[in-house]
C-alpha positions as a Markdown table, in Angstrom:
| # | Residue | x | y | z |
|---|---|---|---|---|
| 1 | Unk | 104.6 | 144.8 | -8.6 |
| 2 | Unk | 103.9 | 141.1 | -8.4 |
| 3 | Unk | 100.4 | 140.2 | -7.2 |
| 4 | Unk | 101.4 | 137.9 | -4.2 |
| 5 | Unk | 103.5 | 140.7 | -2.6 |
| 6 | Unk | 100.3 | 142.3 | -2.6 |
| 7 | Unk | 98.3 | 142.8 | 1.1 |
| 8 | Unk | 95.6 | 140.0 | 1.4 |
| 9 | Unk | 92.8 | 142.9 | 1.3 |
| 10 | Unk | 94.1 | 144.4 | -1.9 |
| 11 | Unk | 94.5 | 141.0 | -3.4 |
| 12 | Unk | 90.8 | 139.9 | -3.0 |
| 13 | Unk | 89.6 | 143.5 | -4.1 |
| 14 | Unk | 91.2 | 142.5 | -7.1 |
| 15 | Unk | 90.1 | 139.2 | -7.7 |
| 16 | Unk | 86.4 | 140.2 | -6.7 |
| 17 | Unk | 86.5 | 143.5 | -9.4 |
| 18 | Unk | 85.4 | 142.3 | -12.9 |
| 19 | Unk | 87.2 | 145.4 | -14.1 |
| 20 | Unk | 90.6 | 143.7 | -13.5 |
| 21 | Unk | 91.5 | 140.9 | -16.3 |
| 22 | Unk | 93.5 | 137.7 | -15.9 |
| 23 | Unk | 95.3 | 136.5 | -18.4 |
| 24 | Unk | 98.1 | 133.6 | -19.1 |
| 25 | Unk | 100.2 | 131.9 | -21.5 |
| 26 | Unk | 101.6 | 128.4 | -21.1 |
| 27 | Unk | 104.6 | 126.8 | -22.3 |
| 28 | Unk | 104.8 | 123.7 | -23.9 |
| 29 | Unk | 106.2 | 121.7 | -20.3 |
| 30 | Unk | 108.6 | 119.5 | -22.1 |
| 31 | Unk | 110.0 | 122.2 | -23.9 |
| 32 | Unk | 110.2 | 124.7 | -21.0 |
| 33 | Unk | 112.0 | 122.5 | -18.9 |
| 34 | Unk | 114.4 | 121.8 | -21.6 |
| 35 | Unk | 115.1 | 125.5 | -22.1 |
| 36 | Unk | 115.4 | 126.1 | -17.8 |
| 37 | Unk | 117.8 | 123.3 | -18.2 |
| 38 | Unk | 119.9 | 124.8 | -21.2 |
| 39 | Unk | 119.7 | 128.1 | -19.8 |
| 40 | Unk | 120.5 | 127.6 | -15.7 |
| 41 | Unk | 122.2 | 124.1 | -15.8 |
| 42 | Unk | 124.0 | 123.7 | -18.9 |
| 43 | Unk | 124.4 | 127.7 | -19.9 |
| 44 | Unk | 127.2 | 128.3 | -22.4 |
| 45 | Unk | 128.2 | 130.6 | -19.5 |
| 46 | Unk | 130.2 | 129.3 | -17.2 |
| 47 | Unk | 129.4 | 131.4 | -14.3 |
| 48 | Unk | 125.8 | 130.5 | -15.0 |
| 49 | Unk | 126.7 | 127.0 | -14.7 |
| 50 | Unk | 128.8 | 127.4 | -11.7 |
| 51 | Unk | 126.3 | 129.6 | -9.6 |
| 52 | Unk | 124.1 | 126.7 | -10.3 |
| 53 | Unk | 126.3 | 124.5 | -8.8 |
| 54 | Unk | 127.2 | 126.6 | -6.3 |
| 55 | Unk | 123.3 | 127.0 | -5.2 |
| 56 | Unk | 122.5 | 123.1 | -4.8 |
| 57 | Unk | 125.7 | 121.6 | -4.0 |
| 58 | Unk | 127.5 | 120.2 | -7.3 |
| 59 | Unk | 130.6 | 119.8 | -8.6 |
| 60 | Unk | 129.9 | 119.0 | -12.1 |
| 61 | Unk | 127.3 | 119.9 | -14.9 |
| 62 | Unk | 125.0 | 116.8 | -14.8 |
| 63 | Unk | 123.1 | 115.1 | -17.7 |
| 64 | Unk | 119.7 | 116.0 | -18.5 |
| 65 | Unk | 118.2 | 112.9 | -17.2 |
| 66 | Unk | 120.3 | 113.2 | -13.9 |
| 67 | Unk | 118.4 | 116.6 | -13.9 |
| 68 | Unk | 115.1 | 114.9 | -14.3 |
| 69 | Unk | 116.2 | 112.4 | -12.4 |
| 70 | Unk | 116.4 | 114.8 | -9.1 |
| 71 | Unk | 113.4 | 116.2 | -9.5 |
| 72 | Unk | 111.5 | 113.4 | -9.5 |
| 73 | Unk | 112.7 | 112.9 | -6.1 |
| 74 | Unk | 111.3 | 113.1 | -3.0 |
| 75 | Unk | 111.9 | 116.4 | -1.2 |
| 76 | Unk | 112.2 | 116.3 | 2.7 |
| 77 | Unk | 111.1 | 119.7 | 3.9 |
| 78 | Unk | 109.1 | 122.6 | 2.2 |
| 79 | Unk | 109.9 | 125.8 | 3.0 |
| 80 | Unk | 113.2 | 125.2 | 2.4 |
| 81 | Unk | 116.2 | 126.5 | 5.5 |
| 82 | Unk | 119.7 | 127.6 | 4.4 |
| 83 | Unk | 120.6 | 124.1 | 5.9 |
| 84 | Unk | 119.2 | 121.6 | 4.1 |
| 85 | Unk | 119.2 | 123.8 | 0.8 |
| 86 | Unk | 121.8 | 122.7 | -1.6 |
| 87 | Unk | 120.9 | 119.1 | -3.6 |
| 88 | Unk | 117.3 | 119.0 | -1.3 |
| 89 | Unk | 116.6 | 122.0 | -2.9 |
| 90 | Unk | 116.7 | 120.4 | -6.6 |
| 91 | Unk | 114.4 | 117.9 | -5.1 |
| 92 | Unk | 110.5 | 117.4 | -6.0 |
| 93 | Unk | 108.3 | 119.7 | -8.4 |
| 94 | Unk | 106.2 | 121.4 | -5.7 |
| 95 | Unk | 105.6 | 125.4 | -5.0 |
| 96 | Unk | 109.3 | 125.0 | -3.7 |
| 97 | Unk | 110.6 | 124.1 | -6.8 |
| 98 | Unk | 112.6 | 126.6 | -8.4 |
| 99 | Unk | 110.4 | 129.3 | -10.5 |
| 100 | Unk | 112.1 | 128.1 | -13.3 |
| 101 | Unk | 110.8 | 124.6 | -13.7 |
| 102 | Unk | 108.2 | 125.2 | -11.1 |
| 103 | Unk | 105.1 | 123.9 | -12.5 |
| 104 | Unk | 103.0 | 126.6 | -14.6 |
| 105 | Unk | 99.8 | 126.1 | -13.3 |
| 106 | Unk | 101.6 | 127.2 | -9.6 |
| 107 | Unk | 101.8 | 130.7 | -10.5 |
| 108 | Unk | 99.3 | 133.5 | -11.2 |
| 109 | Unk | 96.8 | 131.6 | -9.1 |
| 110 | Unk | 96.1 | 129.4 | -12.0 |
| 111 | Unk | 95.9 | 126.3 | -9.7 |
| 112 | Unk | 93.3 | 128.0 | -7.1 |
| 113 | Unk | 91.4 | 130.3 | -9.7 |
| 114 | Unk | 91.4 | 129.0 | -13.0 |
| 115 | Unk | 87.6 | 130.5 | -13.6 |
| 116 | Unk | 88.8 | 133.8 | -13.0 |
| 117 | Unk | 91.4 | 134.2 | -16.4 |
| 118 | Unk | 89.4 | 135.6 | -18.7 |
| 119 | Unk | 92.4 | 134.8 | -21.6 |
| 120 | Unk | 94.7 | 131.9 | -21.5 |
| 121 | Unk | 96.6 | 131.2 | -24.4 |
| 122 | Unk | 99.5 | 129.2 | -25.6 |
| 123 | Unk | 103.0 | 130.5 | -26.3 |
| 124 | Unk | 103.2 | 128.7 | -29.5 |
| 125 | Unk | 100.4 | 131.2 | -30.6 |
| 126 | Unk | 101.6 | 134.2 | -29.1 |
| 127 | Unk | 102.0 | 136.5 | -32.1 |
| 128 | Unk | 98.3 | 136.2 | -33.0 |
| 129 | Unk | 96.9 | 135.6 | -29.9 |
| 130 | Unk | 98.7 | 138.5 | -27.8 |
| 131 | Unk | 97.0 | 141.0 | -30.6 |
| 132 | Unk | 94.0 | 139.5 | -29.6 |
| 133 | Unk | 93.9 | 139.9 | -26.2 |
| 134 | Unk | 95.2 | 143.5 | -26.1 |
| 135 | Unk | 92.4 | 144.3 | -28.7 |
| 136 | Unk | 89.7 | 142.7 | -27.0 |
| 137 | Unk | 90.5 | 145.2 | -24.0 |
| 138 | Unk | 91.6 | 148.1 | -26.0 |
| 139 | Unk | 95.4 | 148.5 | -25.7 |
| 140 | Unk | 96.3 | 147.0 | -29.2 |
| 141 | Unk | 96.6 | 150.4 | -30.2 |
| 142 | Unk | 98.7 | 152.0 | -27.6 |
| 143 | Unk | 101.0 | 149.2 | -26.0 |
| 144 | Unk | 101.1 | 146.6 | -28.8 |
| 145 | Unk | 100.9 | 147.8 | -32.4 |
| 146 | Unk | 104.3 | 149.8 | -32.1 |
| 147 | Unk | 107.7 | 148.8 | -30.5 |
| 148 | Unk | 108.3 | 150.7 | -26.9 |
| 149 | Unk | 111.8 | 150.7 | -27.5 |
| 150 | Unk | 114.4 | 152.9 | -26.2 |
| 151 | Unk | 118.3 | 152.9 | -27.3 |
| 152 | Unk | 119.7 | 154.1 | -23.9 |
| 153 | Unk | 120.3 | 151.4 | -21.3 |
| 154 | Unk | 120.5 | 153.5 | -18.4 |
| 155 | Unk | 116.9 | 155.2 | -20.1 |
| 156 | Unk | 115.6 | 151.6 | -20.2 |
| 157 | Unk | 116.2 | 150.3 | -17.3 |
| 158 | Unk | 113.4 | 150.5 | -14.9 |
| 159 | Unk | 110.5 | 151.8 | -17.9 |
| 160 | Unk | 109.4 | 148.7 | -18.9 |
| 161 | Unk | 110.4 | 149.7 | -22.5 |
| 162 | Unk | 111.9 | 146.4 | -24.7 |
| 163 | Unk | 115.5 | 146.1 | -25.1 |
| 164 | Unk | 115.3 | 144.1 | -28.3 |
| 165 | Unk | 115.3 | 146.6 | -31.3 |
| 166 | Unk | 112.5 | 147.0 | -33.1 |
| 167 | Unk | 112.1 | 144.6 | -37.0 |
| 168 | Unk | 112.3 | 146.7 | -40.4 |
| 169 | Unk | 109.0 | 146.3 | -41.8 |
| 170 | Unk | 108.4 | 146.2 | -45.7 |
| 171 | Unk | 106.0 | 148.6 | -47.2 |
| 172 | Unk | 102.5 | 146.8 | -46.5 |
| 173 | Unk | 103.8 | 144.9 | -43.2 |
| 174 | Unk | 102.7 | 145.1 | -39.9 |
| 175 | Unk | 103.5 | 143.9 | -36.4 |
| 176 | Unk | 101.1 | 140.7 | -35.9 |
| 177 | Unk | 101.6 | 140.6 | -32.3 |
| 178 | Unk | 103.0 | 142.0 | -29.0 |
| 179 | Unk | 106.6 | 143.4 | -29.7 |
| 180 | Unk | 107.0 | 140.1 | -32.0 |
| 181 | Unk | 110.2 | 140.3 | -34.2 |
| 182 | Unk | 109.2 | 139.7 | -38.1 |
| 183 | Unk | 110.2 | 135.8 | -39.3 |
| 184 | Unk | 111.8 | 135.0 | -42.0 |
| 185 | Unk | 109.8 | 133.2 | -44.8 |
| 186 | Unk | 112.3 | 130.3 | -46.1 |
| 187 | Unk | 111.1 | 130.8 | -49.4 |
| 188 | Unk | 112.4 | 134.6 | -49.1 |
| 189 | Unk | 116.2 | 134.7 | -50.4 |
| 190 | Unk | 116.3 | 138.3 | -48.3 |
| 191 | Unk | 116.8 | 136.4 | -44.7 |
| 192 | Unk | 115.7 | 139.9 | -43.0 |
| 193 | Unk | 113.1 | 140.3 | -44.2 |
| 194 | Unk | 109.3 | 137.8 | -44.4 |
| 195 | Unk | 106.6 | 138.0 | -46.4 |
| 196 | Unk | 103.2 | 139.0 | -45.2 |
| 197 | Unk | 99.9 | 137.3 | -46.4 |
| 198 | Unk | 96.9 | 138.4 | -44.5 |
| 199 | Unk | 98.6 | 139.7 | -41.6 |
| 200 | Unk | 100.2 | 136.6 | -40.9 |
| 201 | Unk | 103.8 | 135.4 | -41.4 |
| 202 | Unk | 103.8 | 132.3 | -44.2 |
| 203 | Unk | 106.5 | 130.7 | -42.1 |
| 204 | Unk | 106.4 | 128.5 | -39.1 |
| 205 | Unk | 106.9 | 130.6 | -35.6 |
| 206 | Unk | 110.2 | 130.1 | -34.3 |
| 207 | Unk | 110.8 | 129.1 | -31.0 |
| 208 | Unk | 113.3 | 132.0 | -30.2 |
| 209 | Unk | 112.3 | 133.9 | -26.7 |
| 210 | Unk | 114.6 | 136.8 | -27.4 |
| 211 | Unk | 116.9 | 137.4 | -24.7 |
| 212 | Unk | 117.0 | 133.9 | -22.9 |
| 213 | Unk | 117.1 | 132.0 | -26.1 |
| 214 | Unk | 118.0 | 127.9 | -25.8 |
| 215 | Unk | 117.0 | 127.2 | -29.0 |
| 216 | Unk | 115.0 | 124.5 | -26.8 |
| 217 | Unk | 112.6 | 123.2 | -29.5 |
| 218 | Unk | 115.1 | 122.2 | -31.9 |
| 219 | Unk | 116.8 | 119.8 | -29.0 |
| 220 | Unk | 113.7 | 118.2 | -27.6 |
| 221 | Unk | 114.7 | 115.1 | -29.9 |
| 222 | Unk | 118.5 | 114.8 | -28.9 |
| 223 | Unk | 117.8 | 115.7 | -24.9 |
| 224 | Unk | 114.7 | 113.5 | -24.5 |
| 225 | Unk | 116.3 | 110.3 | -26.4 |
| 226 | Unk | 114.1 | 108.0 | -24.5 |
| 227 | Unk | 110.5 | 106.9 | -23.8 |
| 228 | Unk | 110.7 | 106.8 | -20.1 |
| 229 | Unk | 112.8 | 110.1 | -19.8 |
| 230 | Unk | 109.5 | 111.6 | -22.1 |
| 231 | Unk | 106.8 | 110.1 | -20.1 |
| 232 | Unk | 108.8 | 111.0 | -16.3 |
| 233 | Unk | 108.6 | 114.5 | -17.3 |
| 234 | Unk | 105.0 | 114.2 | -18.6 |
| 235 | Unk | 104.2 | 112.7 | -15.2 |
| 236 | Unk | 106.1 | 115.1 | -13.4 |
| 237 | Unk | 104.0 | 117.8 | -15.1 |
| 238 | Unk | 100.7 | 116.5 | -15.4 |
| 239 | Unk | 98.7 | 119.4 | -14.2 |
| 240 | Unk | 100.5 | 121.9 | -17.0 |
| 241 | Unk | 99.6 | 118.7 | -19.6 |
| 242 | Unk | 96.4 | 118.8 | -18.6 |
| 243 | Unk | 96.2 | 122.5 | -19.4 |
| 244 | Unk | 98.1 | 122.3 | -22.3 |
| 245 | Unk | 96.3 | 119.6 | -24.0 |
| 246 | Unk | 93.5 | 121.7 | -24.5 |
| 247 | Unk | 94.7 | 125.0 | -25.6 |
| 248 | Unk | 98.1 | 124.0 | -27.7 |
| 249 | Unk | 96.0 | 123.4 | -31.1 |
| 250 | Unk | 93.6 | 126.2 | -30.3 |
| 251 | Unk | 94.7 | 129.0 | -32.6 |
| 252 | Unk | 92.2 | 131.4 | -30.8 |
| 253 | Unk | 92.3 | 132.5 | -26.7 |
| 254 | Unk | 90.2 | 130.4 | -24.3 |
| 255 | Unk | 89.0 | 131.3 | -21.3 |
| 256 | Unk | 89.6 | 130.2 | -17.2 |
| 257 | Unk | 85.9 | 129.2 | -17.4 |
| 258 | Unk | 86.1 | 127.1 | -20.3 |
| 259 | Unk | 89.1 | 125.3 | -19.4 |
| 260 | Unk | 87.4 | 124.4 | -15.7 |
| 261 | Unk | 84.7 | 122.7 | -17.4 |
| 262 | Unk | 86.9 | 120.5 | -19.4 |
| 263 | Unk | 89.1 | 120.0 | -16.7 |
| 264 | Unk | 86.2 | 119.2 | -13.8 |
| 265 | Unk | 83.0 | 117.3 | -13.9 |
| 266 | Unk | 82.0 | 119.9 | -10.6 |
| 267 | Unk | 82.9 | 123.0 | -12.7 |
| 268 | Unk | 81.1 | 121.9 | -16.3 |
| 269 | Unk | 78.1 | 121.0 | -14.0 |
| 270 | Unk | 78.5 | 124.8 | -12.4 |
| 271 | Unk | 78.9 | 126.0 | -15.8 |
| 272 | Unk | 76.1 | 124.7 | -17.8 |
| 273 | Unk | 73.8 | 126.2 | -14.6 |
């Protein structure tokens, strides 16, 4: 159940319990926007293309930068009606927007209550910093350390178990992180397997989200080919750069608190108080 379908009263109990913990990862923006692009605009699927299409009025898959371009655009109403919807609805990066390329920091409440989050952490350090999280409030053990993995679709559906299958670990290995898949050390000739040092895979962290893979981060150099397309999209985004400026080279979990200090002269005068 999401949290804004929630009832208001239920939703400040919530926010008000210090039992309840918040927690987020964020996306590198330029790279997330890429991959909404690859995966709804451009999908090697052409029904995914044409729904998309379909949805805001096109006859054609357009460019990247035609894609940028619309959102950059002025939108002229918010809620959107069924008549205005089609190209409109491409228009603007507001809480409109579609959820995904809707600005991170518009969901979860991060915008309004940033102090709350206890963990916020970024999705290039998920492995590590997911095992954190669920050990800091005791669920390593029973939700993250083994996969929750069933081989009947019908079974799955609906249990909240993964559909990827679970890695084959090596004698010695362990899962680093939440349901992570084991990557492949280059240096390893046996491409299914990687080698453990430490609990911590020797090779770089792919990019792969399994199950709406774009591959995204091995395209941000061919798709944004251009200073201005770069810094549109940086503008565009600015609140989620904000954000992600300070936790993208933090290999450990920060917290809401932390974050508002950095990100508010009111908040780091609140804080040091």
């Amino acid at each position: 159940m999401r949290f804004d379908t929630l009832q208001e009263h239920v939703q400040m109990k919530i926010l008000n319990d210090p039992e309840w913990k918040f927690a987020a990862f964020i996306r590198n923006p330029v790279e997330r926007l890429l991959s909404a692009y690859l995966d709804k605009v451009a999908s090697e699927k052409q029904a995914v293309r044409q729904h998309f299409q379909k949805n805001y009025g096109l006859n054609h898959t357009i460019s990247f930068r035609e894609f940028v371009n619309y959102l950059g655009d002025e939108r002229q109403s918010c809620p959107l009606s069924k008549k205005n919807y089609k190209i409109d609805g491409l228009r603007g990066v507001d809480w409109c927007a579609n959820p995904h390329w809707r600005p991170q920091t518009f969901f979860c409440g991060l915008s309004e209550f940033l102090p709350r989050f206890s963990f916020i952490g970024a999705l290039d350090h998920i492995e590590h910093q997911s095992r954190a999280l669920l050990q800091s409030v005791g669920l390593w053990e029973s939700h993250g350390k083994y996969y929750h993995w069933v081989d009947d679709k019908k079974e799955m559906k609906g249990s909240g178990f993964c559909e990827v299958q679970p890695p084959k670990l090596r004698d010695g290995q362990e899962l680093i992180g939440f349901q992570q898949r084991i990557r492949r050390d280059d240096s390893d000739s046996n491409t299914n397997n990687a080698t453990m040092n430490y609990g911590k895979i020797t090779t770089e962290v792919s990019d792969t989200i399994y199950g709406h893979s774009t591959n995204s981060r091995s395209k941000i150099d061919s798709y944004y080919n251009s200073p201005d397309l770069l810094e549109k999209v940086k503008l565009l985004y600015e609140g989620d750069y904000k954000l992600w400026n300070l936790i993208k080279d933090k290999d450990s979990l920060s917290s809401g608190v932390e974050l508002a200090s950095k990100l508010s002269s009111v908040c780091n005068s609140l804080a040091k108080n």
